[in-house]
C-alpha positions in Angstrom: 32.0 -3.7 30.4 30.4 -6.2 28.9 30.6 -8.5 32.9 28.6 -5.6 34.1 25.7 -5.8 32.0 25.7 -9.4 32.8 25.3 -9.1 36.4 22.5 -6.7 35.9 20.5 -8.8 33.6 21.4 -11.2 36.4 19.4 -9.2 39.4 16.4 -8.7 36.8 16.8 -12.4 35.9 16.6 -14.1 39.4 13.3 -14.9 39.9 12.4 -16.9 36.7 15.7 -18.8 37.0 13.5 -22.3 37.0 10.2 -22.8 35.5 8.0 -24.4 38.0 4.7 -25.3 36.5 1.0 -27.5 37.6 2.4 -30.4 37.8 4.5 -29.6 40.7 2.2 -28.2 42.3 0.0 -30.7 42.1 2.5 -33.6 43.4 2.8 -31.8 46.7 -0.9 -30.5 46.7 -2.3 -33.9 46.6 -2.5 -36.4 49.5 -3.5 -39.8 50.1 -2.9 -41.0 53.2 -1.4 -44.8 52.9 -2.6 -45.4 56.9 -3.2 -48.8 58.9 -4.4 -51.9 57.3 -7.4 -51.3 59.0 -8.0 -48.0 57.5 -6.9 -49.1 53.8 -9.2 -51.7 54.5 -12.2 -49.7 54.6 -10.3 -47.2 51.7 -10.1 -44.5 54.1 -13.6 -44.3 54.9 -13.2 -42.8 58.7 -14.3 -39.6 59.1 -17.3 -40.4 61.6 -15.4 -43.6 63.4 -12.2 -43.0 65.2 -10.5 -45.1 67.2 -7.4 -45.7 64.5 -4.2 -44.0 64.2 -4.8 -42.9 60.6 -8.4 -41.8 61.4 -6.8 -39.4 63.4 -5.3 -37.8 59.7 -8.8 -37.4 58.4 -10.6 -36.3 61.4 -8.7 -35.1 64.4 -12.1 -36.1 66.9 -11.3 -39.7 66.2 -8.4 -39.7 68.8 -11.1 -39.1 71.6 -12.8 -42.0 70.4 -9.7 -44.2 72.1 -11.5 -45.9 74.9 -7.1 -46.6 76.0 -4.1 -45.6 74.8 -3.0 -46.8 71.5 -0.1 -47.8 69.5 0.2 -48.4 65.5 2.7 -49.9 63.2 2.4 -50.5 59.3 4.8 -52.0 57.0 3.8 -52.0 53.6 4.4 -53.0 49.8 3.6 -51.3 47.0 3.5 -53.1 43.5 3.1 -50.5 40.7 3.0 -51.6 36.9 2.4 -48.9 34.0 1.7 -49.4 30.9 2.8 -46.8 28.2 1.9 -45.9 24.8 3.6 -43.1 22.9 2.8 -43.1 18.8 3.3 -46.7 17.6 5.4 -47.8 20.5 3.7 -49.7 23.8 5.2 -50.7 26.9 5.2 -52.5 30.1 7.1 -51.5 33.6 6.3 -52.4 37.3 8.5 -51.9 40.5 8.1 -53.2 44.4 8.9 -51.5 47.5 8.3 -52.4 51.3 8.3 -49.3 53.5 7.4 -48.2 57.2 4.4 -45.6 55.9 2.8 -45.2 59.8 3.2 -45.5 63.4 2.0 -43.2 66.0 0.5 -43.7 70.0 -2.6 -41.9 71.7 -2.9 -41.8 75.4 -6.1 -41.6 77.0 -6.7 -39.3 80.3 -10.5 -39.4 82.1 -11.7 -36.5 84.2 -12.5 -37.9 87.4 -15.0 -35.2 88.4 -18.4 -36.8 87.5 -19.7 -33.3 87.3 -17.8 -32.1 84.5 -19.2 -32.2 80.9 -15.6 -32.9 79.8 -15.4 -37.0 80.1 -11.8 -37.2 78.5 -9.1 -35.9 76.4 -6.5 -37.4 74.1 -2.9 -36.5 73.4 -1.5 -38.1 70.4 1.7 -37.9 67.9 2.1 -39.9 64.7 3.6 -40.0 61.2 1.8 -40.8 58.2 3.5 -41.0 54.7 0.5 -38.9 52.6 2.6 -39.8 49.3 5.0 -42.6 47.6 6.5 -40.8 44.5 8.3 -44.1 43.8 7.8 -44.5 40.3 9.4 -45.3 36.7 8.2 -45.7 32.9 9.1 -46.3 29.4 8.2 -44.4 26.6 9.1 -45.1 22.8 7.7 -44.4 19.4 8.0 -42.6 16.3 7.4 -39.4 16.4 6.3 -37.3 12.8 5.6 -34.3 15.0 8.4 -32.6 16.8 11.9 -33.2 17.2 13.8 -32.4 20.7 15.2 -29.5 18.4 12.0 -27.6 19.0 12.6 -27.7 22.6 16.2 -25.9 22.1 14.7 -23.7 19.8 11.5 -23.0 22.2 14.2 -21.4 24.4 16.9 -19.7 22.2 14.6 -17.6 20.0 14.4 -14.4 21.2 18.1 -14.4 22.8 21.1 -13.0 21.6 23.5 -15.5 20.6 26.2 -14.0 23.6 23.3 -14.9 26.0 23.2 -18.5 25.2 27.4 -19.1 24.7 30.7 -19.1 26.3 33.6 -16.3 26.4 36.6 -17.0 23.9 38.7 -20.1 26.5 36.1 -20.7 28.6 34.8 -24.8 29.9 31.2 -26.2 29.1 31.4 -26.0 33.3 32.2 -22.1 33.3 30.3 -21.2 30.5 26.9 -23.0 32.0 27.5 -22.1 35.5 27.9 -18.8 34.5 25.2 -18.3 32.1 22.9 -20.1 34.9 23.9 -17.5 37.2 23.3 -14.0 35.2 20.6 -15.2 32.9 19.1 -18.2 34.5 18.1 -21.4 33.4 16.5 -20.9 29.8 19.1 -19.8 28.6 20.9 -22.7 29.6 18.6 -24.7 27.6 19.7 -22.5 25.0 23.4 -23.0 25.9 23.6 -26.8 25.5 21.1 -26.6 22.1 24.0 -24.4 20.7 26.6 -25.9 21.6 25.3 -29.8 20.8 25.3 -28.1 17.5 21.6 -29.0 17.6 20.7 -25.1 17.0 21.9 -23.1 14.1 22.3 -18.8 14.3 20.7 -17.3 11.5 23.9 -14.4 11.5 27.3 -15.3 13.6 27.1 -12.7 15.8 26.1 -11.2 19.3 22.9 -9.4 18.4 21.7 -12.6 16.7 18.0 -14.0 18.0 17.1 -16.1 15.4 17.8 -19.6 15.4 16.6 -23.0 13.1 17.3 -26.3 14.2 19.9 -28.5 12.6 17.6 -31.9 13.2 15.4 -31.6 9.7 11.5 -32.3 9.6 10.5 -35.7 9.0 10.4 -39.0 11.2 11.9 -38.8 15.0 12.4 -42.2 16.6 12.1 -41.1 20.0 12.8 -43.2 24.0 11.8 -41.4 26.8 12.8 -43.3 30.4 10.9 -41.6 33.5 12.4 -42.8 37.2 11.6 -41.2 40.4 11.7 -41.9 44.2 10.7 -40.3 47.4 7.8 -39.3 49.4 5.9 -36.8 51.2 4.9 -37.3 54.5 3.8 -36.0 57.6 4.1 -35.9 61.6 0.8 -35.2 63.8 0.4 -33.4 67.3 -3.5 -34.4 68.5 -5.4 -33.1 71.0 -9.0 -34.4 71.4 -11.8 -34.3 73.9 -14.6 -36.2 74.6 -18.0 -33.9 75.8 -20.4 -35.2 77.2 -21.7 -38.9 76.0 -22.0 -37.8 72.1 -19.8 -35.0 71.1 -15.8 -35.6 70.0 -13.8 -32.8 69.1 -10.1 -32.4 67.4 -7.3 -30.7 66.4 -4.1 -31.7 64.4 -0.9 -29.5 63.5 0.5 -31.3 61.1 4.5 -30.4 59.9 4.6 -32.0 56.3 8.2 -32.7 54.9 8.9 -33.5 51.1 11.9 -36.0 49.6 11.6 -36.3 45.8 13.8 -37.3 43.1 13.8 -37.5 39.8 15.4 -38.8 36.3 14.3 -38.2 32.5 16.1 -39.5 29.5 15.7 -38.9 26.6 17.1 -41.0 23.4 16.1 -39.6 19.5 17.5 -40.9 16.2 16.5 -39.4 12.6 17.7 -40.5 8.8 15.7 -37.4 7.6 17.2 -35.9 5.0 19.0 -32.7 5.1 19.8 -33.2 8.8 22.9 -32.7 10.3 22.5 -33.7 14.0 21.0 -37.5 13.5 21.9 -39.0 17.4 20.6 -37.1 20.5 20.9 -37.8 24.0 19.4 -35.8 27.0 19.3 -36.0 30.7 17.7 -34.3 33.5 18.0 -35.0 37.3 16.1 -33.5 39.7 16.3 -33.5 43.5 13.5 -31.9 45.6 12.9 -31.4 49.5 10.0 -28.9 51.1 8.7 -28.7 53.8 5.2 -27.3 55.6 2.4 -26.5 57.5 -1.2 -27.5 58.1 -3.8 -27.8 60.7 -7.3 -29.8 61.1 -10.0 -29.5 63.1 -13.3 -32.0 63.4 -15.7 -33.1 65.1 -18.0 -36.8 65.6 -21.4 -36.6 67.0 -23.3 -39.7 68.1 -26.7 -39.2 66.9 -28.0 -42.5 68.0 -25.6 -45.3 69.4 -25.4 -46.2 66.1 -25.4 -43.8 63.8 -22.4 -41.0 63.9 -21.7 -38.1 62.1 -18.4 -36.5 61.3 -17.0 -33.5 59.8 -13.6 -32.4 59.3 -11.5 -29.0 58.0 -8.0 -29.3 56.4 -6.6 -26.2 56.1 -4.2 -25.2 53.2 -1.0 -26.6 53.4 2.5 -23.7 53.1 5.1 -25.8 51.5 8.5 -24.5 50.9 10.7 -25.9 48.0 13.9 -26.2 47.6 15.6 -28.0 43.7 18.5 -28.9 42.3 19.4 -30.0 38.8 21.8 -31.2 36.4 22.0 -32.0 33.0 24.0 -33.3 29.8 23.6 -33.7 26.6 25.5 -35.9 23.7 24.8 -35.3 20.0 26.1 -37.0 16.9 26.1 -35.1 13.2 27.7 -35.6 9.8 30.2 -33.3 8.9 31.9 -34.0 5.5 31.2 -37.5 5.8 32.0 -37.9 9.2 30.2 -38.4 12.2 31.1 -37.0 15.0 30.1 -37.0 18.5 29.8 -34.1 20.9 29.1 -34.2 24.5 28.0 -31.1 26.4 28.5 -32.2 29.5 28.7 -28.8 32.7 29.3 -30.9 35.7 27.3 -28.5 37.7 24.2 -28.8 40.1 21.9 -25.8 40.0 20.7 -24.6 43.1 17.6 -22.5 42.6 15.7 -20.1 44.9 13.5 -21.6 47.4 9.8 -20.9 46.4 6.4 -21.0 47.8 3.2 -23.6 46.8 0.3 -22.8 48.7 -2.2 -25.8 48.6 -5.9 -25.9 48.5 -7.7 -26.7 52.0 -10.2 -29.4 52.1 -13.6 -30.3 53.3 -14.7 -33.7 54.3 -17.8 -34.9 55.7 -19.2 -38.5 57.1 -21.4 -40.7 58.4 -20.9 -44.7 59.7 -23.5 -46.9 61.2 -22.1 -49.1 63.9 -24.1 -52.5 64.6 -22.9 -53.2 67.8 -20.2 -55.8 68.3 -20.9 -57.4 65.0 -19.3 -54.8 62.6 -20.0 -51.2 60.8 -20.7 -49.4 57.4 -19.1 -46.1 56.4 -19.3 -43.2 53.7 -17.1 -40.1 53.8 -17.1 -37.4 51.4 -14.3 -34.7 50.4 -13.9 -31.9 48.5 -11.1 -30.1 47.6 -11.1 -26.6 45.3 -7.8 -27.4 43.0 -8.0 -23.6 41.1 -7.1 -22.3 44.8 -3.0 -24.2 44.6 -0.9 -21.0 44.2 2.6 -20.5 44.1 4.3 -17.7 45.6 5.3 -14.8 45.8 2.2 -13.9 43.6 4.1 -10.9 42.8 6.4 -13.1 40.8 5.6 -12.3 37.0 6.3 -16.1 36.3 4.5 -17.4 39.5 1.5 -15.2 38.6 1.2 -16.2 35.1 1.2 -20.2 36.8 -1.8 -19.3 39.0 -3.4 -18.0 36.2 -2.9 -21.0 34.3 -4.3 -23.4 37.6 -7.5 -20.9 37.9 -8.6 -21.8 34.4 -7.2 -25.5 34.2 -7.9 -27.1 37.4 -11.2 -27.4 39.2 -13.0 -28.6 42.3 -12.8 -32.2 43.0 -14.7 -34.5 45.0 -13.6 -37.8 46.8 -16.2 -40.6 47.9 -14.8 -43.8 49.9 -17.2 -46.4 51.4 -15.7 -49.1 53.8 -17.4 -51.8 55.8 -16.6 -54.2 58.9 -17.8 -56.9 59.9 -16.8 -59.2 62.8 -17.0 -63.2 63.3 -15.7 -64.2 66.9 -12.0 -62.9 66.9 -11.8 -62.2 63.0 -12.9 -59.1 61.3 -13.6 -59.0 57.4 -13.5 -56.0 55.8 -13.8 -54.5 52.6 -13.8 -51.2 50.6 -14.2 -48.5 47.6 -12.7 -45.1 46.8 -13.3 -43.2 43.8 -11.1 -39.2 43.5 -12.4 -37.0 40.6 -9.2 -35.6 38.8 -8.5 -31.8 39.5 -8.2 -31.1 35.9 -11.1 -29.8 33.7 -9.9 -31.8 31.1 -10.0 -35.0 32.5 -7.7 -36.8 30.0 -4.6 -34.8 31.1 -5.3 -36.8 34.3 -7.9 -39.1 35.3 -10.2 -40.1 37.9 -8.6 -42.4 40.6 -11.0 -45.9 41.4 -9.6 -48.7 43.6 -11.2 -51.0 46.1 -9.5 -52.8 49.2 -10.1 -56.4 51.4 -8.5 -57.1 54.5 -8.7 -59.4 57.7 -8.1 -58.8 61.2 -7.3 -61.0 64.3 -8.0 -60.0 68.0 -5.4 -61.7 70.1 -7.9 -60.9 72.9 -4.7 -60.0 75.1 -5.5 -55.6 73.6 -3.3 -57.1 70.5 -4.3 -56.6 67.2 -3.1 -58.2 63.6 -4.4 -56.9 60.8 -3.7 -57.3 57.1 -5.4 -55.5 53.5 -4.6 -55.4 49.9 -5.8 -52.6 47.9 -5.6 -51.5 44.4 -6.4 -48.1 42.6 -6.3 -47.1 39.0 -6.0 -44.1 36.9 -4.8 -43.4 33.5 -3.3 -40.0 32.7 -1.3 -38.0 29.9 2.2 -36.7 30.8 4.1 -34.5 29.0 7.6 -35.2 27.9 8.4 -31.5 28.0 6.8 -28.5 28.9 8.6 -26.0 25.7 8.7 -27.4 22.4 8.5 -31.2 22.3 5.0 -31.0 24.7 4.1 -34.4 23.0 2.5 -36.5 25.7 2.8 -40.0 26.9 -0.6 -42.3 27.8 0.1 -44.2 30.7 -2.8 -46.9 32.6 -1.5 -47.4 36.2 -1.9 -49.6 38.6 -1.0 -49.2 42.1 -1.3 -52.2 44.7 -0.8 -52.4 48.1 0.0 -54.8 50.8 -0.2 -53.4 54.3 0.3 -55.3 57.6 -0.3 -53.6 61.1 0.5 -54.1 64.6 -1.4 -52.6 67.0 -1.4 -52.5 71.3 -3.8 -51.3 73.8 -2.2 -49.7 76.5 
């Protein structure tokens, strides 16, 4: 009797079985497109210009602006170093990684009627990588807040106690997988709290909901490690059109694909008197792909023949995620003297319902003064409404309660990037600055993105091009270990730099 009510608990259960939340949704809503040399080298600043692979990704006119077909390669480095300070602890971690982030070809066709308004049009493919999740940090400190025991308890309370542990006989691996599978995955939170021994019924029995932690208040030397890998990235269909002597026009359909893993530990020790659990170790993994739609459209006028004007549409992006997880956990408590270790370890992967992240479209706008032969100044301008990033289905109790929580915390966001040229015989010297608002209201959760850029070029002079930029970008931001219980946050200053080197051929 008591497996039927479980499976219908289960079918009520389903759709709050993980608990997605903003930052999620911001990782895949966010893009910055890591491009050519040449367009890092200005810091994206291309909306009005054209005639580059990655311009292409902000305004799908600048295909048409191909005099030739066009090839693109970039290989990349990225140097990131993150500095962390959590209480009285501070640290210091960097990583390196070389990567192919862009290639993609444009071929040029000319209308041979003189008659026609329609001069050219374009067709071009190419993949971008918007986002390097590549990433790791180090967190310690003393903590004489919360203990990792809230976060057990953030989850048990309110659960009977035959919700949250296993039948008479049965493994850590049956118990979890089938507690997972009726109730979903608080309660499994709840599950490896009780039987750590971290959490402590208030009555031994089924209908118990009441729960105290076995950790006792005081000092909590706490380690949090942060790892993660992957990217998000995209491959582009073009079509563009030249009209007349002045007028380019664009469109991209974009199919976006997400790869994204990720690793949390967390190491806590306690002398506090009256405790009973004084050692705790957690893990998390978490493995993410998605993947998506989005289209652009854009157009570049030539006012004069030097000055241009662009403007550009992204629409919203319609991701599709799909996660899995695992998890452990290892305690150590004094019992009559002794200290003994227990290891809650399931051996199982959850594999979660796919769900929905709708992200916010985006405006950009742009202008670019060209001086001839001897090099150009640009300024584009985006903005993008953050409050509008929605998971779905909206019908979802827990998904609507998120969106709710995005409408009042996130906001609309504005990007500027300015990039300049300027060319000496073969050589081009360029140079650049961008500067993203955060999407939060609160701007500490997440902060406002600066970072400049200098490159070279070299004209072989045989339709071969060489080109080379460094860039950096900062932005200091406040992640939380947790999102139940121990929400204490980490303040991390980071530093991204980049190395990008690209190839490029005239056809």
């Amino acid at each position: 009797m008591k497996k039927i009510f479980l499976l219908f608990v289960g079918l009520l259960g389903m759709s709050q079985i993980f608990a997605q939340d903003i930052s999620d949704a911001l990782r895949y809503s966010q893009d910055n497109v890591q491009g050519t040399a040449r367009f890092r080298a200005l810091s994206g600043a291309f909306g009005a210009l054209g005639g580059d692979m990655s311009a292409v990704s902000i305004n799908p006119a600048g295909s048409a602006v191909f005099n030739a077909g066009h090839i693109s390669m970039s290989l990349a480095n990225m140097y990131t170093k993150n500095k962390t300070r959590f209480y009285d602890g501070y640290n210091e971690t960097s990583s390196s990684n070389f990567d192919l982030n862009q290639t993609g070809a444009a071929f040029v066709f000319y209308n041979n009627n003189p008659n026609s308004l329609w001069k050219k049009f374009t067709l071009a493919a190419a993949y971008d990588k918007i986002s390097n999740y590549d990433d790791n940090w180090f967190a310690y400190g003393t903590n004489q807040n919360r203990s990792i025991g809230s976060y057990f308890e953030g989850y048990a309370n309110g659960l009977r106690l035959d919700e949250i542990s296993g039948f008479p006989g049965e493994s850590y691996t049956q118990a979890y997988r089938e507690i997972g599978r009726f109730y979903g995955y608080g309660n499994q939170q709840a599950f490896l709290g009780y039987e750590s021994y971290i959490l402590e019924p208030l009555t031994d029995d089924d209908d118990n909901t009441v729960y105290s932690s076995n950790i006792a208040e005081g000092d909590y030397y706490q380690e949090y490690s942060y790892a993660s890998r992957g990217y998000n990235g995209k491959f582009t269909f073009n079509v563009g059109a030249q009209l007349g002597e002045k007028l380019f026009l664009g469109v991209n359909l974009n199919s976006h694909f997400i790869n994204y893993e990720r690793s949390t530990f967390l190491y806590e020790s306690n002398d506090n008197e009256g405790s009973t659990v004084n050692r705790v170790r957690f893990e998390n993994s978490l493995f993410t792909t998605g993947s998506g739609f989005s289209f652009q459209v854009g157009a570049i006028y030539k006012l004069t023949d030097g000055l241009r004007a662009g403007v550009s549409y992204n629409s919203p992006t319609w991701l599709t995620i799909n996660e899995e997880s695992s998890q452990y956990i290892s305690t150590v408590r004094q019992e009559d003297g002794d200290n003994i270790s227990q290891v809650v370890d399931p051996f199982i992967t959850n594999i979660f319902p796919s769900y929905r992240i709708h992200s916010p479209g985006k405006f950009t706008g742009s202008l670019a003064y060209v001086f001839g032969n001897f090099g150009l100044i640009s300024f584009d301008y985006s903005l993008r409404d953050y409050g509008n990033t929605k998971f779905r289905p909206t019908s979802d109790p827990y998904f609507s309660s998120e969106n709710n929580k995005m409408r009042n915390l996130l906001t609309t966001a504005s990007t500027y990037r300015i990039g300049g040229e300027y060319k000496l015989n073969r050589i081009s010297f360029r140079g650049g600055y961008r500067f993203e608002e955060s999407p939060y209201k609160n701007g500490s959760f997440a902060g406002d993105v600066s970072g400049y850029s200098l490159g070279l070029g070299y004209n072989f002079g045989n339709s071969t091009k060489l080109d080379l930029t460094y860039d950096q970008a900062n932005q200091t931001n406040q992640t939380q270990l947790y999102n139940v219980g121990l929400t204490d946050r980490a303040n991390i200053d980071s530093r991204n730099s980049n190395v990008t080197l690209t190839l490029s051929f005239n056809l």
